[in-house]
Backbone as a ProteinNet text record, in pm:
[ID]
protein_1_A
[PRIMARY]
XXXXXXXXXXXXXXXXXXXXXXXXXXXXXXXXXXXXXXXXXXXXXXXXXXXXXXXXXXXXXXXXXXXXXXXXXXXXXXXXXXXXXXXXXXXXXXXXXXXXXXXXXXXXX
[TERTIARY]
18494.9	18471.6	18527.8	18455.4	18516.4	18588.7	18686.8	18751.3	18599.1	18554.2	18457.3	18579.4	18693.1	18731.5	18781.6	18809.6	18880.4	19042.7	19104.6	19218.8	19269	19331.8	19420.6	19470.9	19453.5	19472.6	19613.7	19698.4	19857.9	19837.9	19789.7	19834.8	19841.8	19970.1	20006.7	19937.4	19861.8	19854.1	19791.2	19823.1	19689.2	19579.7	19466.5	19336.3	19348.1	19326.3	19268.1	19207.4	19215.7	19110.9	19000.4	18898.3	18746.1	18693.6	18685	18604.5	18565.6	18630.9	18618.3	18454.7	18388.3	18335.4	18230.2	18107.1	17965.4	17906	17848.9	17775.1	17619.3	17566.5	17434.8	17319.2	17233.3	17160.2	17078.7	17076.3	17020.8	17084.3	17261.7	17332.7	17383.3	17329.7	17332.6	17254.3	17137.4	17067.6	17033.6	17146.9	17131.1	17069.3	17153.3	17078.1	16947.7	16904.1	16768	16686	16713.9	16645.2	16659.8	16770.1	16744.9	16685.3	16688.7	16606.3	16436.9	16406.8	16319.4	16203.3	16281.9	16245.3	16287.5	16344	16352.7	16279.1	16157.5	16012.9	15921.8	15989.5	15911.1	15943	15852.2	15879.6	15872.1	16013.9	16091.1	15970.2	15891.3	15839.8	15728.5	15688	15613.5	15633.2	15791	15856.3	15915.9	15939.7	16019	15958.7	15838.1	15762.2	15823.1	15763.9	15774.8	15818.3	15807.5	15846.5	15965.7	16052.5	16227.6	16165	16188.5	16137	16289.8	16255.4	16298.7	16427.6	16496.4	16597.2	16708.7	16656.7	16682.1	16838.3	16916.9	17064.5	17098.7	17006.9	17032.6	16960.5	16920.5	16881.4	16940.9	17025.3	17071.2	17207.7	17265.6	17430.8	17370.2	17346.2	17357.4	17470.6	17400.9	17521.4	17653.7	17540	17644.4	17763.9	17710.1	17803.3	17932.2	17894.3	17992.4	18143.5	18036.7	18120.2	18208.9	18149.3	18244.6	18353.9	18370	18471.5	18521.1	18519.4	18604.1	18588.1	18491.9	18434.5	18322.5	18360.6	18253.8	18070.9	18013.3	17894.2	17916.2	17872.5	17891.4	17734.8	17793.5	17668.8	17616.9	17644.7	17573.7	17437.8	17398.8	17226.2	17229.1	17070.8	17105.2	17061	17111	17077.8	16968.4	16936.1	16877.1	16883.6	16981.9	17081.2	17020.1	16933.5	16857.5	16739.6	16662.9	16531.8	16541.1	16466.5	16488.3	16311	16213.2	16083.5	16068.7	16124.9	16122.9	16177.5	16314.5	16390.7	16293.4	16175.7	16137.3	16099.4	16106.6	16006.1	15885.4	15808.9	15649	15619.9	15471.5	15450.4	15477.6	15436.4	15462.3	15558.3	15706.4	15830	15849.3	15808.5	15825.9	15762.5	15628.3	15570.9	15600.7	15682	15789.3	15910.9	15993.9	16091.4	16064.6	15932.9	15901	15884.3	15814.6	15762.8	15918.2	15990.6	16110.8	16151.1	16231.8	16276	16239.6	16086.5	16006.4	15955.1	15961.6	15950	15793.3	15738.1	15560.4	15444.1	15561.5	15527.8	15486.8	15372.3	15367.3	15454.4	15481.6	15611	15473.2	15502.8	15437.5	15509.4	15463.9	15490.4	15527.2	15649.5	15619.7	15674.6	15689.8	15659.8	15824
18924.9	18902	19016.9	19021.5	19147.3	19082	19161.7	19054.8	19152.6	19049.5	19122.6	19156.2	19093.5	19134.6	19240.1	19275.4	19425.8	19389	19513.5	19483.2	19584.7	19541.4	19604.4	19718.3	19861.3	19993.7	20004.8	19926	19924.1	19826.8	19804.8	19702.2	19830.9	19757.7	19836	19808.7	19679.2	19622.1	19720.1	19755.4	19867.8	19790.7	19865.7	19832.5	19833.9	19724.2	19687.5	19789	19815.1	19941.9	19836.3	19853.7	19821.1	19868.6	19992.2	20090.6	20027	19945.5	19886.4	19740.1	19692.4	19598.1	19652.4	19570.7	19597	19601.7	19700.8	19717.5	19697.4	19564.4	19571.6	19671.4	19714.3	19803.9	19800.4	19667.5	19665.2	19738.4	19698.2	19667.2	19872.6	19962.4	20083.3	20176.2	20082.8	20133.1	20009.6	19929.8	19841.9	19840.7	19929.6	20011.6	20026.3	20104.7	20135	20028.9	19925.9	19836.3	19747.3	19710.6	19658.9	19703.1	19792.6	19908.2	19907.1	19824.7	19854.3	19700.6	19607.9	19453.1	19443.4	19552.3	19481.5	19460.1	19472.1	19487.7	19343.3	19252.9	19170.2	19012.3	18954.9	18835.6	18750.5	18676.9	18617.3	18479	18444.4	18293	18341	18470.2	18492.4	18426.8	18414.5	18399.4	18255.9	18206.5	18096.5	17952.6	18021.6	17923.2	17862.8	17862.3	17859.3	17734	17628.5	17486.1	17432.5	17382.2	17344.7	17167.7	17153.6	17015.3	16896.8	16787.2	16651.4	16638	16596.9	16595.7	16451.4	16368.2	16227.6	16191.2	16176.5	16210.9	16057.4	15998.1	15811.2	15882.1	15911.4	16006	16093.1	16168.4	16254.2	16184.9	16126.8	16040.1	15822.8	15843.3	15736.8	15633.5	15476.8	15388.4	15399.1	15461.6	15463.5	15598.7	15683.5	15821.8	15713.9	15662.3	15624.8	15493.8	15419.9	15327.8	15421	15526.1	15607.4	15668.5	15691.3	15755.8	15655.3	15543.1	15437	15463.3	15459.9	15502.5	15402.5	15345.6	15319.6	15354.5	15360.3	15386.2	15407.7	15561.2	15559	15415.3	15344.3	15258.5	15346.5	15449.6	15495.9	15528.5	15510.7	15507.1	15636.3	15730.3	15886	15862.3	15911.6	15881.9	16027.7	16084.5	16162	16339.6	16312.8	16421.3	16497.9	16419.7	16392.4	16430.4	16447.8	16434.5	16620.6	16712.5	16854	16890.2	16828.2	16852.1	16890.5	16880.1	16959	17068.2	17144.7	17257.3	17368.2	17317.4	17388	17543.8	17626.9	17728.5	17745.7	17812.3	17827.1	17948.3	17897.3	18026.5	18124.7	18156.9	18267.3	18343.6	18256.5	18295.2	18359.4	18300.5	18327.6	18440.9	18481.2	18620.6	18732.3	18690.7	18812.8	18817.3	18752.6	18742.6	18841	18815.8	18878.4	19077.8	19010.8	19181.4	19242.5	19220.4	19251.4	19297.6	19218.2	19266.4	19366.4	19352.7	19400.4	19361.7	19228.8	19184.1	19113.4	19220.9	19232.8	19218.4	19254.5	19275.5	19119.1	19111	18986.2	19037.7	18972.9	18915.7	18940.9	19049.3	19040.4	19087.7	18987.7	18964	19114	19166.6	19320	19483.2	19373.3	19485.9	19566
633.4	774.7	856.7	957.9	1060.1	1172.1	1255.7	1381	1492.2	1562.3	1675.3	1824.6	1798.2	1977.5	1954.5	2133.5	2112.8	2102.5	2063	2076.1	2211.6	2227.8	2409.9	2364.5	2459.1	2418.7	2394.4	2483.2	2429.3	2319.8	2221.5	2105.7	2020.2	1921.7	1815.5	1662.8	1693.9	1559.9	1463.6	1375.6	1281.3	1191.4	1197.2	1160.1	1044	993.5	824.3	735.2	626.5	571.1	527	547.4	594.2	475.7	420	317.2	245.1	172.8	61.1	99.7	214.8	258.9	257.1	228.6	203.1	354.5	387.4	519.4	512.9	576.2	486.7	606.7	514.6	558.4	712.2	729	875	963.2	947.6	1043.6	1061.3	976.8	963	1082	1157.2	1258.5	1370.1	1368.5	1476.1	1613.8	1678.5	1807.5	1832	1725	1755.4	1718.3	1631	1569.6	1712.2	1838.4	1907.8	2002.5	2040.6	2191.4	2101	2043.5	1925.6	1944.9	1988.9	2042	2156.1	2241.9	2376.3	2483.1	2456.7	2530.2	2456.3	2348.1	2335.3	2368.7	2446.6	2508.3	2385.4	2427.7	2344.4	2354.5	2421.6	2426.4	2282.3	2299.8	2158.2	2063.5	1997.6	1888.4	1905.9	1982	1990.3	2069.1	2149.6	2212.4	2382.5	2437.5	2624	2645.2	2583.2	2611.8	2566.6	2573.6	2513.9	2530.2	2362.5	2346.4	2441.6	2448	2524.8	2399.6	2479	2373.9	2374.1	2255.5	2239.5	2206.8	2302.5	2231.2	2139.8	2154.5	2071.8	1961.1	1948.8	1768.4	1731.7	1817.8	1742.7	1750.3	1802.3	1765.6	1802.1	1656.7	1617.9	1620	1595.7	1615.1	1486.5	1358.4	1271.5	1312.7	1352	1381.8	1462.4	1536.9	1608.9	1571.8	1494.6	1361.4	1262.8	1248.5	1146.5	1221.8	1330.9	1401	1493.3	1456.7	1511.2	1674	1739.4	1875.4	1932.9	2037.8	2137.8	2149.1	2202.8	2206.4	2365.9	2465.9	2580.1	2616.7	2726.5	2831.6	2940.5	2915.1	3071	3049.1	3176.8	3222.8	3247.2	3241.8	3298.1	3414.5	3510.4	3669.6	3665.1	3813.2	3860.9	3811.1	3750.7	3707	3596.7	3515.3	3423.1	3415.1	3536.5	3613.7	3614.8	3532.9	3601.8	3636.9	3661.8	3675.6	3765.7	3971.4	4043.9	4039.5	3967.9	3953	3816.8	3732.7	3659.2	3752.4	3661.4	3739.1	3760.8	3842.7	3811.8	3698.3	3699	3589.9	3711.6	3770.9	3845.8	3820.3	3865.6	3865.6	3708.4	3629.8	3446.7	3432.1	3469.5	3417.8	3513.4	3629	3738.3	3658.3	3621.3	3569.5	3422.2	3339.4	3202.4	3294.4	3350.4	3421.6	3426.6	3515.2	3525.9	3464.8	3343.1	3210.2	3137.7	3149.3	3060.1	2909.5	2920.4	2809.7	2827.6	2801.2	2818.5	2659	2567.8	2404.9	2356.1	2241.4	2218.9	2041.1	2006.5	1874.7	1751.9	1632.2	1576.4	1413.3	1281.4	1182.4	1155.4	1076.6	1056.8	1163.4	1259.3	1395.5	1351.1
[MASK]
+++++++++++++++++++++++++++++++++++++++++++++++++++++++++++++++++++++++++++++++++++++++++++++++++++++++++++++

C-alpha cells in the first residue's frame, strides 16, 4: 500500500524505501491516460438516469435483528420529493459543453 496524503514540509518523518513495490503499468502514464478521457461524457459510460433507491431493501428487517436495533418509523416527508430541483436537459448539455465533455465513451478508445 502507498500513504496518498501529503506530509507537512516541516515533518521529519522519512519516506519508506518504495523500490522494492510493483508499479503496475497503467499507473506509469497516468496523466496522459487522464487528459486522454477528459473530453468524454461520463453519461456515455455510466448512463444519465441515477436509479430510485429502496432503502427497506437494502437494510432489511433481518439487518436490523442482527444488530440488536430498532427499525427507524419515519415517513419521508417532502425532503424526499427532488422532481422540481432536477435539471433541464438544457442545463445538462451547457454544463457538458462547459466541461467539455462532448466525447461519446467508446470500447478500446
Amino acid at each position: 500500500n502507498y500513504e496518498l496524503s501529503d506530509k507537512g514540509e516541516d515533518s521529519e518523518a522519512e519516506e519508506p524505501d518504495r523500490s522494492h513495490k510493483h508499479v503496475p503499468e497503467w499507473s506509469k502514464n497516468w496523466l496522459a491516460l487522464l487528459e486522454k478521457q477528459a473530453g468524454t461524457d461520463p453519461d456515455t459510460i455510466f448512463g444519465g438516469k441515477v436509479p430510485r433507491v429502496d432503502l427497506d431493501a437494502i437494510f432489511l428487517d433481518e439487518d436490523y435483528l442482527r444488530v440488536h436495533k430498532d427499525k427507524p418509523k419515519r415517513r419521508r416527508g417532502s425532503s424526499g420529493e427532488w422532481q422540481q430541483d432536477r435539471l433541464s436537459r438544457a442545463e445538462v448539455l451547457e454544463y457538458k459543453k462547459k466541461m467539455g465533455q462532448t466525447e461519446k465513451w467508446t470500447i478500446g478508445k
